[in-house]
N, C-alpha and C positions, 0 to 999 in steps of 0.2 A: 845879212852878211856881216853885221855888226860880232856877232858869236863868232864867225869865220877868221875873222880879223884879230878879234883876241886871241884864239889858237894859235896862228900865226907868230902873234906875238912872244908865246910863250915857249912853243918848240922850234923856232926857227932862230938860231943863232945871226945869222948874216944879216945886218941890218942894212947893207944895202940892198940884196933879196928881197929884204919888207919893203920897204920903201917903193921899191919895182911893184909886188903885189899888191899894196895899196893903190897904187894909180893903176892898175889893171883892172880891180875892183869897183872903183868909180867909175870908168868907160861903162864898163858892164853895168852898171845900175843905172846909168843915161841912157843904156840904147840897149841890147839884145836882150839884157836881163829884164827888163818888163817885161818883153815880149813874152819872153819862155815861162814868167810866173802868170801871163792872162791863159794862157796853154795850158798851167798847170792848172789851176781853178776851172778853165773847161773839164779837162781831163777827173777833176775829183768830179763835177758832177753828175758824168756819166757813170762811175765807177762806185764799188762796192767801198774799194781800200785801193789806190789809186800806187799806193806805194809796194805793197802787199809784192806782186810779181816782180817789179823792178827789184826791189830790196833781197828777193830769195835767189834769183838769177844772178845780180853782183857777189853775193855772199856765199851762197856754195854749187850753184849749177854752172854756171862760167869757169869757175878756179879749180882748176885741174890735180891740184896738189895731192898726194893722199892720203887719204882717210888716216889709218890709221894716228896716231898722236898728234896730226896737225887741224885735224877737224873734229874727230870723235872722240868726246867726255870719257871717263869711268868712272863707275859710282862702287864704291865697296858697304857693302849691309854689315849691318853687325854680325860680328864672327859667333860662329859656334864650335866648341869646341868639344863636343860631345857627340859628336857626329860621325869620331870616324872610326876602323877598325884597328886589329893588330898589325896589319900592313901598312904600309905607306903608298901599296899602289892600289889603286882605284879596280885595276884589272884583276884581283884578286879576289873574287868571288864578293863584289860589292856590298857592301856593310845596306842592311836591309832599312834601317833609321836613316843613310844616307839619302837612298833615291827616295825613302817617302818623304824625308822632308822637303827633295824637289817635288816632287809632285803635289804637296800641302800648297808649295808658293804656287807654284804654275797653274794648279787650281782657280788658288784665292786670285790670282790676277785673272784667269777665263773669268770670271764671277763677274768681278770689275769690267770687265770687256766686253759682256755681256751687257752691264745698263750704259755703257757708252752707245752698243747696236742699237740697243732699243729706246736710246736718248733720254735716258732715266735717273741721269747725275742730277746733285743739285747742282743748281745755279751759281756758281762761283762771284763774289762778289768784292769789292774793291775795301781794302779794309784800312786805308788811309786815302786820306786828300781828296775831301769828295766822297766819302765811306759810302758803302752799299750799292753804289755805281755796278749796272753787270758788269762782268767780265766775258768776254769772248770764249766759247766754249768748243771755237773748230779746233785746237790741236788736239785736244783727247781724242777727237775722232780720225784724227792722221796717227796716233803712236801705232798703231796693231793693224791699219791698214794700207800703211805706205812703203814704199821702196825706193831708193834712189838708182835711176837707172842709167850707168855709164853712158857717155854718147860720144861719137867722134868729134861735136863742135862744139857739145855742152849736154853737160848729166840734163834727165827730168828726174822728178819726181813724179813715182806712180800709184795710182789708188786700187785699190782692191777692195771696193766695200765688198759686206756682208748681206746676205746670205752667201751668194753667187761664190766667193771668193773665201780665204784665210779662216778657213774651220781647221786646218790644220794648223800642226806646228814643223818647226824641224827642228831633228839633235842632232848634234856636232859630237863624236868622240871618237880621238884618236886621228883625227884630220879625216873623217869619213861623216857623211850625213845622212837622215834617217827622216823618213815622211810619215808622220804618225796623226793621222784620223785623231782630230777629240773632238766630234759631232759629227752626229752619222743617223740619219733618220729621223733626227728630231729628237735624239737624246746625246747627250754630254758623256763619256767617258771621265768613270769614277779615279778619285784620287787614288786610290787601291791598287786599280787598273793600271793605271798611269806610271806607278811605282815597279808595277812587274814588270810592263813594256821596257820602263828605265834599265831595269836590272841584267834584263834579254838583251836587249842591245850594249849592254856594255860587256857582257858574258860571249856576246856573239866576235862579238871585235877584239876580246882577250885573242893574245897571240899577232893579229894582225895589223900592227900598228903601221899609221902609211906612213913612207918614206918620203924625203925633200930633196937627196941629193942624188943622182943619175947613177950611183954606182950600186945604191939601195935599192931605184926602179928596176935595175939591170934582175938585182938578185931574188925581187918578187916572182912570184906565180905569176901565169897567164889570168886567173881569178884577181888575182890583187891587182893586176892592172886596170883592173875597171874604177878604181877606186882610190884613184891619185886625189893629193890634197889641192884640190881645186880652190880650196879660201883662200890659199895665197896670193892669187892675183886679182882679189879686191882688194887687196894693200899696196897693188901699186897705183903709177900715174894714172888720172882718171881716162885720158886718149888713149894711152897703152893698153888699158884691163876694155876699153870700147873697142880695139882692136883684135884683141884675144877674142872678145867673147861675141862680135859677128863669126868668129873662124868657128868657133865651138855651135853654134847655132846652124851651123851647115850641117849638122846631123842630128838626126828625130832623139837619139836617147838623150843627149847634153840638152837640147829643146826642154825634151821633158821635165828633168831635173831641174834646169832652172827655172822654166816653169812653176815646179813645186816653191824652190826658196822663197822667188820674188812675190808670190801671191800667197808665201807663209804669215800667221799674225803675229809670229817670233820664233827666235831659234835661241832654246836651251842648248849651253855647252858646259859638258860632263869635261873636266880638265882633269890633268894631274894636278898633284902639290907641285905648288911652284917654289924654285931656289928660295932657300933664307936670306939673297945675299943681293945686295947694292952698289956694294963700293965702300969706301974709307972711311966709315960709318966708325967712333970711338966704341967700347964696350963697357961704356955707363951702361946704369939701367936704363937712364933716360935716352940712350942715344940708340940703346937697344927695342925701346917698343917705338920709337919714328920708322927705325928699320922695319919692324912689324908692317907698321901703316904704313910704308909705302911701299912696300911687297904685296899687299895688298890691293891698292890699288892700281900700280903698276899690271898686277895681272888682267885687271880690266881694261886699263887702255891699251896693251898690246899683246899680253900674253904671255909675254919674255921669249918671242922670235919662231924662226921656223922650225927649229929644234923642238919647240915645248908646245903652249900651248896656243900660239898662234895661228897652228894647223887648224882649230876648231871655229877658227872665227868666220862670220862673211860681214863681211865691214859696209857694208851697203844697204845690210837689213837695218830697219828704224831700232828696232829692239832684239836687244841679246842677253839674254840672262845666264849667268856665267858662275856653276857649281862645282865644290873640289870636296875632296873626301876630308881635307883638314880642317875642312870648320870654314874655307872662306869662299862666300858667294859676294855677286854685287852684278853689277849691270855695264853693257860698254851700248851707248848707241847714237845713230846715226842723227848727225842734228839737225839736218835741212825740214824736215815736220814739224817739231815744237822745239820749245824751251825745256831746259831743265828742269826747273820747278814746277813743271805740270807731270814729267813724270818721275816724280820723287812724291809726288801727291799719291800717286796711283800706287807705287811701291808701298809707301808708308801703310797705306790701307791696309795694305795685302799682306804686311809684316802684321800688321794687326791682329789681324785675322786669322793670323797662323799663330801666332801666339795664343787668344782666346783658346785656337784649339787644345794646344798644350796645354793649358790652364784646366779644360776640361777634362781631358784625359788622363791627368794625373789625379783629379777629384774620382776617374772611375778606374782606375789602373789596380787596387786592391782586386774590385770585382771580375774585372778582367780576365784576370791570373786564374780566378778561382772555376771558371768555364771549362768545362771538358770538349774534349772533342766530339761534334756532333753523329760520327762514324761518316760524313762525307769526305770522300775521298778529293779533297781541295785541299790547293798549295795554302800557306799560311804565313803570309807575312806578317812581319812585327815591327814596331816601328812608335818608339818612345813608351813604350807600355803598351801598345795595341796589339789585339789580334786581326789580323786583316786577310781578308781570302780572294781568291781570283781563280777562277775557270779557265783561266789562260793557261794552257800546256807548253804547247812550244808555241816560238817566232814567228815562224812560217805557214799557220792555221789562223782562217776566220777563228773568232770566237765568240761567243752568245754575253751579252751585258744581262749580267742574273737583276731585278731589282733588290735596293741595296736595304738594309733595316728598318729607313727611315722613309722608304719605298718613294726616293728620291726617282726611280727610272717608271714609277706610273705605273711599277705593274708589269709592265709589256720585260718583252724578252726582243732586244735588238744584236743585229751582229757588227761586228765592228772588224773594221778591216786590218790586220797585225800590218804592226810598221813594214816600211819598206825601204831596202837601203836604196840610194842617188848611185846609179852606176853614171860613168863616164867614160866615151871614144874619142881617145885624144892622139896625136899624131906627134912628129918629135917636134913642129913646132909649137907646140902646146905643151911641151915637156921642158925643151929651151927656156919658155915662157915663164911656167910654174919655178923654174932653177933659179930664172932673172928674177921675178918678185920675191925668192928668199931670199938671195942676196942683199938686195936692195932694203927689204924689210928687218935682217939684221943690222944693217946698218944701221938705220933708223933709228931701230932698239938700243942699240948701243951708244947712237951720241944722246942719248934723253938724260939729262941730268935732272934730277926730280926726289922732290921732300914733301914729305907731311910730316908737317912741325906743328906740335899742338902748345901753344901759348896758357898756362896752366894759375899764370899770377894771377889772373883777373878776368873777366869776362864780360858780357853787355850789361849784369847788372851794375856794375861798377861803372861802367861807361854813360847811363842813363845818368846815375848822380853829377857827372859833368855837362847835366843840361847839353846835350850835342845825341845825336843816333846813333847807333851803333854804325850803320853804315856809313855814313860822312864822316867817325871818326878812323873806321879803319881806312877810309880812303884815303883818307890826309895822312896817317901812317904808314901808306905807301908809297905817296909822294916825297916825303920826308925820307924812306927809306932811301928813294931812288937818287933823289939828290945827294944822300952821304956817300952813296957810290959812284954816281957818275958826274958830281959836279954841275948838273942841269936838270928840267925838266923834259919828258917826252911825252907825245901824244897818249894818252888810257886811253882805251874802252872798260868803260862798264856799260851791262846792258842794261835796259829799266826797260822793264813790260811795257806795252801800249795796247794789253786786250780790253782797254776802255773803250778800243773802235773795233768797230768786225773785220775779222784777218789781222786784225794787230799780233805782231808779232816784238820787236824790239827797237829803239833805239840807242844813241849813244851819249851813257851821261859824262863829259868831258873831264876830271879830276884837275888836271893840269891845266889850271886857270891864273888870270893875274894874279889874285885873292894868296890861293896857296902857294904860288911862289913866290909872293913879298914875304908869309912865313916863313918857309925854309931857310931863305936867305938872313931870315932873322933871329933864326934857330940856328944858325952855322955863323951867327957873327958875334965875334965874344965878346963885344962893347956894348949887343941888344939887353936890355935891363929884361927880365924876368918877368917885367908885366906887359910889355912891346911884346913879345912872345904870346902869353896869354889875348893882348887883344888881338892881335894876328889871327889868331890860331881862332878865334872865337866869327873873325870878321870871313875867314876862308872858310869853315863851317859851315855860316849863315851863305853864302856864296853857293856853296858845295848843292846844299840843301832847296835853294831857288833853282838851280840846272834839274835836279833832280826831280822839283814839283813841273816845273815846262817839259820835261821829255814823258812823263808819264800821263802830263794832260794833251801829248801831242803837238807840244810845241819847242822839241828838240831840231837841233840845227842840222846833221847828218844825214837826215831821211828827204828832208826838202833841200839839202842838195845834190842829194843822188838822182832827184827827180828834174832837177833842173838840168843836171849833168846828160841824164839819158833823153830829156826831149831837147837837148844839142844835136844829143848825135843822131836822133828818130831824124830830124827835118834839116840837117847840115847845115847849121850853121856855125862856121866855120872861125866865126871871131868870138865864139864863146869857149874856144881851144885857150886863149888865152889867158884864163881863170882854172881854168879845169888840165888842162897840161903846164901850169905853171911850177913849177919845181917845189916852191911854198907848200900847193895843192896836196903833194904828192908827200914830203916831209909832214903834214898831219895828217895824213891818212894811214903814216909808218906807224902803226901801235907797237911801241917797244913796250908796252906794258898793258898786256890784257887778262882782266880783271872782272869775278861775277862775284857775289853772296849768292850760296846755295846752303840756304840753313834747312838741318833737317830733327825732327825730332828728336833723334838720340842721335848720342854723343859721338857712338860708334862709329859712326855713317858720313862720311863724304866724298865729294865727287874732285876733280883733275882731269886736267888737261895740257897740252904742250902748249908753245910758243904760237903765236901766230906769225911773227918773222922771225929769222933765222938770229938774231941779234936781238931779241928781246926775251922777258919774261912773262910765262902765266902765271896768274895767282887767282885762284878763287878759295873762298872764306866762309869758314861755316861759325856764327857766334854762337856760342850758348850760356848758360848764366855764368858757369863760374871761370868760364875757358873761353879761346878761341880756335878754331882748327883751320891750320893754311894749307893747301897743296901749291906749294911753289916750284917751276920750271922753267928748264933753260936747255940751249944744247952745246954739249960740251966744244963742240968744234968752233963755237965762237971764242974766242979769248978773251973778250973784254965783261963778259956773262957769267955768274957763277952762281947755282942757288945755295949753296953753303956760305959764300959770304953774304948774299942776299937775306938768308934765314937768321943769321947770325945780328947784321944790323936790324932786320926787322926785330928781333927781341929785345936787343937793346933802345930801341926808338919808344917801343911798348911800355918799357920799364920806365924811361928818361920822360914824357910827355904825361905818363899816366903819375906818376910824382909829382910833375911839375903842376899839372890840375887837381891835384888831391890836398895840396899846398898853397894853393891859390887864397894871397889874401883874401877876404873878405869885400877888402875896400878896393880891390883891382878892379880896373873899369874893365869891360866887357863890349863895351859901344862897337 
């Protein structure tokens, strides 16, 4: 409770308030609070991860909020800009380099999904504090076989292992969805294949794009009614879309469709180009390529609304991978399964892989070219220099999987069943329904005030030379930020892994501690001499850095007392409200400032996210050597929130500390 009390200390202004929760504290540690920690030590010994289901039920099966920007990440890949055609729209006879380069990823991730089935990864391994430590290896096995499933009291989380389940996928385009077989007898559907399916279904859906508002449904076909954009209402409240979707399961064809999603191992969505456009963005260059990257990513976390391409989305699948004819893919997914960084591992691979092949392909793209037609009467796609063939005629025909050159199919001749679209029987309260989650999800969209600001002066390797991590110092460059802005400290999260135990999943490393707010305070006082600053700054570091090493060896303070909190309320007792309904309690649990590092190979590549309360900000951080990359967040409807000023003191903080350590006498103590 000792780590409790400092919290306290540090986000809780009213010092009469503290005062009250310090003698709450102490009863609690004389009398009910043993009790409930010999309970808890029973309770681990029975137990795998004791904390494991408490911690995923507070975190996202209990909290009703939606999905959308308040729970689920986005991640944007590096862009390609070669990829598209002379149209701007996608429904224009799609650019044949377009769908194969979806179908190269969506491949290269089957591939990856493959040695997860057959439990053929390696061994992930701890590679600080303790190095070579296993790491826990169940969320790779939940990314491609789980589902978050609405509930009227509280979402689960649902498994569909393999075989039995999620040999399919589904595609999203145009707010319509598509069930497509890639395994089927015991062989894989070729990249090739996959490419023409792509191009069929986006060809098929040219003309029919679904409608969101009632005056659009009115003027559809009796056909196109089958085929409302049912993603809309996994973007709203989690009880509302558990309401809706009992109603829709009262009849066998919705059954089946979602049947299909929920037991999908991902849903590829074929987007349009999204808007150039953010808001009050200057027209520097430099103010013009943040606009870039957060157009970018913004299309991964929401899509840019019911209008665009949030039709494509279902916010409740684990994984959604998210392609546009302009060059920009990336990922939006759902987070109650794993962490980020396990599947930014998986991606990176797959980026890999895709790449080798281009590498290859351009080594044989001369010889390529030089190939005649063999007189078989096969379609011929192309796709970065390739020639590529497929037996596939039309959409609506089995078709025979020919063994491929490298006689990847064995030989054999399998059939494969042609996509099929997700029809839907929906009634007007399902139409009401679908109109209320656009609205609602406009809204949404619209208050998200949101940056990616790439910090360009310097990067981890310059921050290495300041003897401090990169991550402890960008954390203190948060806290720092936050205090230029608001005068105080507030509760962080950052997460720090705990796959050191099986089912680890995260705790919470506290940033806003004594340590760094005797700095701040020492940094905002103009009498602090310049090396008071430095050992400050050096002492909140070393601080930073011990939280960090206890929450990743398991001995962070938020998960033991979530567990204390909930065997209160298992066996009622009733004077441990005291502590856990204390106002104190509740003001550090407000993250007005939630915070991950998600660093990824290339530069290109980072992920964002919204607020987790309506009065705070997200920031997560990607370092790389010579740069830093922020996705900063806020919602506009708060008034006292701004990420433009936010971004704006962040740079200057960056520039003002990273001088001031570059500067650093010699003879400055550091103690």
């Amino acid at each position: 409770m000792a780590g409790y009390l400092e919290a306290v200390d540090v986000a809780v202004d009213d010092e009469q308030l503290k005062m009250e929760t310090r003698r709450k504290v102490e009863r609690f540690l004389q009398g009910v609070g043993l009790k409930l920690q010999e309970l808890l030590i029973e309770k681990q010994s029975k137990e795998d991860n004791w904390a494991y289901h408490w911690w995923l039920d507070d975190m996202y099966m209990c909290n009703d909020i939606a999905l959308p920007i308040n729970s689920n990440p986005g991640m944007a890949f590096p862009s390609r800009r070669d990829v598209t055609s002379s149209s701007s729209d996608v429904d224009d006879a799609a650019p044949t380099n377009f769908v194969q380069d979806i179908a190269d990823f969506v491949s290269a991730i089957l591939d990856y999904k493959e040695l997860i089935d057959r439990q053929l990864l390696p061994q992930d391994r701890a590679l600080s504090r303790e190095k070579g430590q296993p790491l826990c290896m169940a969320q790779y096995q939940r990314l491609f076989a789980s589902y978050r499933m609405p509930g009227l009291e509280q979402d689960q989380l649902k498994n569909f292992p393999p075989p039995d389940e999620n040999e399919h996928i589904i595609v999203g385009h145009q707010g319509q969805f598509w069930r497509l077989e890639v395994r089927h007898k015991g062989c894989r559907l070729s990249s090739e294949e996959m490419a023409f399916n792509f191009a069929a279904i986006i060809e098929t859906t040219d003309g029919q794009k679904t409608g969101t508002l009632a005056g659009q449904h009115q003027q559809q076909s009796s056909h196109h009614q089958h085929y409302p954009p049912l993603g809309l209402l996994t973007t709203a409240n989690r009880r509302l879309w558990a309401q809706w979707r009992h109603q829709l399961l009262q009849d066998l064809i919705n059954a089946r469709s979602l049947q299909s999603i929920e037991s999908s191992s991902m849903i590829v969505c074929i987007d349009q180009p999204f808007l150039q456009s953010t808001g009050p963005f200057s027209d520097d260059e430099e103010e013009v390529n943040h606009r870039v990257d957060t157009n970018r990513v913004l299309q991964m976390i929401h899509g840019g609304g019911s209008q665009w391409n949030t039709i494509n989305r279902w916010f409740d699948k684990t994984v959604q991978f998210i392609f546009s004819p302009d060059g920009t893919s990336g990922t939006c997914y759902e987070h109650s399964p794993a962490e980020g960084i396990v599947l930014v591992q998986v991606i990176e691979k797959a980026l890999e892989n895709v790449q080798a092949l281009r590498q290859q392909e351009q080594q044989q793209e001369q010889q390529e070219q030089q190939q005649e037609d063999n007189g078989q009467q096969q379609q011929q796609i192309r796709a970065g220099g390739r020639v590529r063939r497929s037996t596939l005629t039309t959409l609506d025909d089995d078709y025979e999987r020919q063994p491929s050159e490298s006689g990847g199919a064995g030989g054999r001749t399998t059939s494969f069943p042609a996509p099929k679209r997700l029809a839907w029987k929906i009634d007007e309260d399902i139409r009401t329904a679908i109109e209320t989650a656009a609205k609602d999800v406009d809204s949404l969209v619209d208050d998200l005030d949101f940056r990616v600001f790439r910090f360009t002066l310097y990067g981890k390797n310059r921050i290495k030379t300041f003897n401090v991590s990169p991550d402890v110092y960008i954390q203190l460059m948060l806290q720092w930020t936050y205090y230029k802005l608001h005068g105080k400290l507030v509760a962080t999260y950052e997460s720090a892994a705990t796959r050191r135990f099986q089912l680890g999943r995260v705790d919470n490393i506290r940033s806003a501690s004594s340590a760094s707010l005797a700095w701040v305070k020492a940094m905002a006082d103009p009498d602090s001499s310049v090396e008071e600053q430095i050992r400050l700054f050096y002492k909140a570091a070393d601080n930073q850095t011990n939280v960090m090493v206890k929450n990743i060896l398991g001995q962070g303070i938020d998960n033991h007392l979530l567990g204390l909190r909930q065997l209160a309320k298992h066996i009622n007792i009733d004077t441990a409200t005291d502590v856990f309904q204390d106002p104190s309690f509740q003001i550090v649990h407000h993250f007005a400032l939630s915070t991950s590092q998600i660093p990824t190979n290339n530069a290109d590549s980072f992920m964002g996210y919204g607020p987790v309360v309506p009065d705070g900000y997200g920031c997560s951080y990607n370092p790389q050597r010579d740069c830093v990359i922020f996705c900063a967040s806020a919602f506009k409807s708060c008034e006292s929130t701004s990420v433009g000023c936010f971004v704006r003191q962040l740079s200057d903080t960056l520039v003002q500390v990273g001088d001031m350590l570059e500067n650093r006498s010699s003879n400055a103590s550091i103690d």
